[in-house]
N, C-alpha and C positions, 0 to 999 in steps of 0.2 A: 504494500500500500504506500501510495504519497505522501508528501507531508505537507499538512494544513499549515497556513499563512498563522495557525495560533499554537502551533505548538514549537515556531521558530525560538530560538533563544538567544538570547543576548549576546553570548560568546559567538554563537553562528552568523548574528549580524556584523560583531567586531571584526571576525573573521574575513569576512565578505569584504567589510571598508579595508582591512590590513590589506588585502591582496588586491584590490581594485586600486586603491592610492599606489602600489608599489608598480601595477601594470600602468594604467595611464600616468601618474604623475615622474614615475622613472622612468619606465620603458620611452616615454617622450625624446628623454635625454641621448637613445640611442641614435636617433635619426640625428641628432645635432654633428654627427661623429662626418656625414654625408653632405656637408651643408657648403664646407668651404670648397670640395675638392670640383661641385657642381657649379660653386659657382666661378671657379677659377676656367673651370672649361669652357663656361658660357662667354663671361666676360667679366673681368675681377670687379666694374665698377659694381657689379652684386654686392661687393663684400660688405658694403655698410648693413645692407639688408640681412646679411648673415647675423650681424653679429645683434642687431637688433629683436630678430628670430629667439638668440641666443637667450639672450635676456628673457624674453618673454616665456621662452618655455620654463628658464628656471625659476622667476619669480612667481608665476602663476602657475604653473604644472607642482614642478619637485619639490620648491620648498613649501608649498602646502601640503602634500602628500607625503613628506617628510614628517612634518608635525603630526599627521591624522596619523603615519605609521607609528611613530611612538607613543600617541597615546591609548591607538588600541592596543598596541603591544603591551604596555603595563596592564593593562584592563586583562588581556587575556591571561598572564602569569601570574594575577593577582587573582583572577578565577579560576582558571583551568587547574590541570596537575602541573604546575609548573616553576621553579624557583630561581630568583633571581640570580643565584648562584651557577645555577648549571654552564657549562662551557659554551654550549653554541648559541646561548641568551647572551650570555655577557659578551662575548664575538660579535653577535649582532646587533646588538646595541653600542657598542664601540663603533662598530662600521657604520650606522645611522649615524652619527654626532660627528666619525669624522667626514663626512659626504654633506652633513651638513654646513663645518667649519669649510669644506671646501665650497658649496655653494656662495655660501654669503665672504668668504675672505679672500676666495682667487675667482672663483668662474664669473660671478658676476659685477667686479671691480673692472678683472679683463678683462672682458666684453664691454664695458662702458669704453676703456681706455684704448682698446685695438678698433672699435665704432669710429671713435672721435678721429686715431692717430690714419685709418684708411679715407674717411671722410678727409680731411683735409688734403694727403696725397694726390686723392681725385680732384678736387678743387683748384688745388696748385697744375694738374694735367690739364686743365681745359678739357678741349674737346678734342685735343690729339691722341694721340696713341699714348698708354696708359697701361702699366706695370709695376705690382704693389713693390713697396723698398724692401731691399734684404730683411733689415729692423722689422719691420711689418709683418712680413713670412718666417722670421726665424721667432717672432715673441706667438705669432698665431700656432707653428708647429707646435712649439713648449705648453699651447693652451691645449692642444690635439692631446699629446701626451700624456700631460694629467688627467684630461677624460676619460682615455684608455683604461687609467688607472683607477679611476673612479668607477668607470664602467665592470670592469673585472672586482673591485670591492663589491657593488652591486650584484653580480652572477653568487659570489661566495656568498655572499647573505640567503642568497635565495637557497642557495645550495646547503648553507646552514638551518635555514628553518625545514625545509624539507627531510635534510636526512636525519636530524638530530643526533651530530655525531657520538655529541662527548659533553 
């Protein structure tokens, strides 16, 4: 038999927002990985749009969905059979706060600062021909690579709550 909309429970709802916050408002962050390389093929005067993209998914996607993951997450170890102590809670929750300090202390400081630094490159190009500065490509690649890194944090987590290693 199914189950009635009344015998949902609490945990099953937290549940539901845990992993819906973590698909839309992280999984977001994956596509951002796709954004510069598109737009350098097109044509780099893209890039300010990239980086504005950037912003936007991270202010309004992850780090909202950031907060709603942590706080079902306490909800559910404060309900479920579950202790703050166990290895792959505390892994995970380390991995939340550091994805968060990266949101708000590099991703999206950078993105305001590589916005601004390609905005005005194009500016100073006119309407001639138009190719971002080393500066510009060597500070976006190091943004590329933190994501990488953020991104692969993000797999481990999932990959933590899933298997419950330890």
């Amino acid at each position: 038999m199914g189950t009635s909309f009344a015998s949902i429970t609490g945990y099953e709802i937290s549940l539901w927002l845990h992993i819906t916050a973590a698909v839309v408002g992280l999984g977001a962050t994956f596509a951002e990985s796709i954004l510069f390389p598109v737009a350098m093929r097109l044509d780099p005067r893209h890039l300010p749009m990239v980086h504005a993209t950037q912003l936007a998914i991270n202010r309004w996607l992850a780090n909202p969905a950031l907060l709603l993951i942590i706080i079902t997450g306490v909800y559910q170890v404060s309900d479920g059979n579950w202790e703050f102590g166990d290895g792959w809670i505390s892994a995970s929750f380390a991995i939340i706060i550091v994805l968060g300090a990266l949101l708000g202390g590099y991703f999206i400081p950078a993105d305001k600062r590589l916005g601004a630094m390609i905005s005005a490159e194009i500016a100073a190009a006119g309407s001639g021909p138009f190719t971002p500065s080393e500066e510009y490509q060597r500070k976006a690649r190091a943004e590329g690579v933190v994501g990488a890194f953020a991104g692969l944090l993000t797999v481990v987590a999932i990959f933590l709550m899933v298997t419950k290693p330890f």
